[in-house]
Each structure stands twice: as C-alpha cells, then as structure tokens.
C-alpha positions as CSV (number, residue, x, y, z in Angstrom):
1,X,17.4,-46.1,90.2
2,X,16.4,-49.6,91.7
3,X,16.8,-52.6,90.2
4,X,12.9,-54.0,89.1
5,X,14.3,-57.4,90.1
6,X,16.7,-57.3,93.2
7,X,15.3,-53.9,93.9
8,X,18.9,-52.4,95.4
9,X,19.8,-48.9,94.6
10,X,23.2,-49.7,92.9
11,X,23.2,-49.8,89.1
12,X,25.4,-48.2,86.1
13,X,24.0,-46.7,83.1
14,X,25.7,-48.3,80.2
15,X,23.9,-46.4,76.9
16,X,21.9,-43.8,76.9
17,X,20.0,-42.2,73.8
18,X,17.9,-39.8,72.6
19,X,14.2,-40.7,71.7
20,X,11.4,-38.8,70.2
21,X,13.1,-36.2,68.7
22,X,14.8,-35.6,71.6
23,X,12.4,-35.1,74.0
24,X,12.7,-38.5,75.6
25,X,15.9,-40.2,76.7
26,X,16.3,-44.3,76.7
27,X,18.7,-45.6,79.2
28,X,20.1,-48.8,79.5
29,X,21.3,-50.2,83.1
30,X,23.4,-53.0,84.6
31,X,22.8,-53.9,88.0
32,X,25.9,-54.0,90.4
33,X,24.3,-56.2,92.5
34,X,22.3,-58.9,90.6
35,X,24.1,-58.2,87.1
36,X,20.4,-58.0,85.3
37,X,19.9,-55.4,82.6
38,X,17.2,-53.3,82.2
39,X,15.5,-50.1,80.9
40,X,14.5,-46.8,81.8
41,X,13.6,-43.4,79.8
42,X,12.9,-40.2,80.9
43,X,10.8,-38.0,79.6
44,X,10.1,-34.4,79.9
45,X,7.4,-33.3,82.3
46,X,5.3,-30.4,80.5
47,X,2.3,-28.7,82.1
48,X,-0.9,-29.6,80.6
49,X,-2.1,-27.4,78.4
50,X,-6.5,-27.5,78.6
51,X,-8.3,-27.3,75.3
52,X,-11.7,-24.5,76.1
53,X,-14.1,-26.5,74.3
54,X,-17.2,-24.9,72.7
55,X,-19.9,-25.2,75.4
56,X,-16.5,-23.6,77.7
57,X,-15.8,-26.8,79.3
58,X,-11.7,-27.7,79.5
59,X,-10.5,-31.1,79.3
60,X,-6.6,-31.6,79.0
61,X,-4.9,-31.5,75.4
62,X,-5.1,-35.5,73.9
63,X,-2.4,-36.0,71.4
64,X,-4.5,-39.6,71.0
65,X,-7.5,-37.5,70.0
66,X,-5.7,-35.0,67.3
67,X,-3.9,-38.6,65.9
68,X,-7.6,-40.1,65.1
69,X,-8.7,-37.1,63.4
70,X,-5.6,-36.9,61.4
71,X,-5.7,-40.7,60.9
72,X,-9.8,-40.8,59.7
73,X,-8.8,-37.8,57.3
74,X,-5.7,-39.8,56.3
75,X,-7.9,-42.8,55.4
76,X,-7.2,-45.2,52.6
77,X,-4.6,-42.4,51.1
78,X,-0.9,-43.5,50.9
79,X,0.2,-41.7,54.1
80,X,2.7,-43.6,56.3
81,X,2.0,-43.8,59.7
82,X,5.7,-42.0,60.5
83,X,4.8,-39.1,58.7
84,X,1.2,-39.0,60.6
85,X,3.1,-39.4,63.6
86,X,5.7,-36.5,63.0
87,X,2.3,-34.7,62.1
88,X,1.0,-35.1,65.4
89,X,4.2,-34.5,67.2
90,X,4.8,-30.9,65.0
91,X,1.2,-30.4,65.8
92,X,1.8,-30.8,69.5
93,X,4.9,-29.2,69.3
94,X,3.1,-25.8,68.0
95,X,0.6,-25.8,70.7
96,X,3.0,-25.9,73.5
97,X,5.2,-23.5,72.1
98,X,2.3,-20.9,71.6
99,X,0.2,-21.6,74.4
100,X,0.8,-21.6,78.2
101,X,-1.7,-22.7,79.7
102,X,-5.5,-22.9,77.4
103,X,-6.0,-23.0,73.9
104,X,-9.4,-23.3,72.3
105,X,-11.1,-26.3,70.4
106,X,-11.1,-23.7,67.5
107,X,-7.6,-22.8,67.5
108,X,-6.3,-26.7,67.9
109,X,-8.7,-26.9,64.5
110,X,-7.1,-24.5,62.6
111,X,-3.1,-25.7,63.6
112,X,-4.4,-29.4,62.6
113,X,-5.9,-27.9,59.3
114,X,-2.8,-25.4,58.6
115,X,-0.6,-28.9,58.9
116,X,-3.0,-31.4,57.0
117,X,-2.7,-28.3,54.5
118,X,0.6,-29.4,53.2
119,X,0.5,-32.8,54.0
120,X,-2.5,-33.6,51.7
121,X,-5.2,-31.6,50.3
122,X,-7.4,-34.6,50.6
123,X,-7.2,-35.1,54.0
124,X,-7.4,-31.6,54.7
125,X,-11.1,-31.3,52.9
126,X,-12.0,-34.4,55.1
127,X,-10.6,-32.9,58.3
128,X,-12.0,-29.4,57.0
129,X,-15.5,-31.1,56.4
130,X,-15.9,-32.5,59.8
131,X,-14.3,-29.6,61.7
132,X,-16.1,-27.3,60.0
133,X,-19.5,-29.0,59.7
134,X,-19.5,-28.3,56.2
135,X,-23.8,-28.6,55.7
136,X,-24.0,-28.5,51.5
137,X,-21.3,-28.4,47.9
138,X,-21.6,-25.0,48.2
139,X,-18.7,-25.5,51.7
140,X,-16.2,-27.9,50.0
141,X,-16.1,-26.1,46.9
142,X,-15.0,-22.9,49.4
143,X,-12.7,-25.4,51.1
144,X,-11.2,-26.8,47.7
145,X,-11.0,-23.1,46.1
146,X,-8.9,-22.0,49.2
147,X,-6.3,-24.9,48.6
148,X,-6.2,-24.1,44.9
149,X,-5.4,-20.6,45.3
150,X,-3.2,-21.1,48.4
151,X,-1.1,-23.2,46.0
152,X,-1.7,-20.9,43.0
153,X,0.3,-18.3,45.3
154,X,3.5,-20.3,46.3
C-alpha cells in the first residue's frame, strides 16, 4: 500500500477490524518512511446483480434506491436509522444470496415488503401502497387484512 503522503511502498498495518457486519475490513497504517498514519478498508468486490425493470430495461441493484423507499415508508414513525440500515443491508443481503446475476423490479418489491412486514405494519401499507399502486380503500383494506391475519397465525 503507498503512503497518500510520501507515497513510498513501505508501511505496517497496526489494527485492523471488521466493519459492516463483516463484510468490510478497516485498517490502520504507519508509514516506515514518513511515520504518518493513515487509513484504508477493504471491501468485498460482488458482481452486480441488474434489477429487470417492468418495461424489461436493467439498471444495476441501488441499495440507495431500496433505503429511500424504506426511509419515505418509515416516515415520522419511531424507527432508528440503525435498524433501517440493517433493513437495507438484510435486504441486500437476501438478493445476493438468491440471485446471480438479475432479479426483477417485482421480486426486489416483494423482499422489501416481506422485511417492512416485521419491522412495521405501517410502513409496510405505505411501501405496499406505492409498490402496489393501490387505486381505491377497497386495496389497503386487502393490504391491512393480510397483516392481521399473518399475525393472527404466528
């Protein structure tokens, strides 16, 4: 690794940890030539899994994207942004483990909903309402009868 300030390839790692749940690592560096200190992290190189939208146009997977859905449907509830953010990462998480290489819109729908499920039932019928284009009651009162007798079973 070379030093960002003297830029010579001589330095010793002197702590390294894990980060984001382990699938980043933060290590911290001495220089042996200039003594400065410094920072680097590696992080794990997936292939991109491409979301098949609707009109069959693919666009790479945007964890940014799924974080301002869950954030809108998370609005002015009493959510903290760590759990949204382990959200997303599970959320991610799934699609990577399930899916090689494409994944449709539809399918990343239904793995944010089957998360925002037990996370909260309001969010979920915001997120539901959106994603599903609810058009009338008749669709939320569906969407609300399926949490109820989801939770009637458990």
């Amino acid at each position: 690794m070379r030093c960002p300030y003297c830029h010579v390839d001589n330095d010793r790692v002197l702590d390294t940890r894990a980060a984001e749940g382990g699938y980043m690592v933060r290590r911290k560096r001495i220089c042996n030539s200039c003594q400065r200190r410094f920072a680097t992290t590696e992080k794990i190189e997936k292939l991109s899994v491409r979301v098949v939208k609707s009109d069959q146009t693919r666009e790479p997977l945007d964890r940014e994207k799924i974080r301002r859905g869950i954030e809108r449907a998370c609005s002015k509830r009493s959510i903290p942004s760590a759990t949204i953010e382990r959200v997303v990462q599970d959320i991610e998480t799934d699609i990577y483990n399930n899916y090689e290489s494409e994944v449709t819109s539809a399918q990343v729908g239904d793995i944010v909903m089957q998360h925002l499920t037990g996370l909260d039932q309001v969010a979920y019928i915001r997120f539901a309402s959106v994603y599903r284009e609810f058009d009338d009651a008749q669709d939320f009162i569906q969407a609300i009868s399926n949490i109820v007798g989801k939770k009637k079973q458990h």
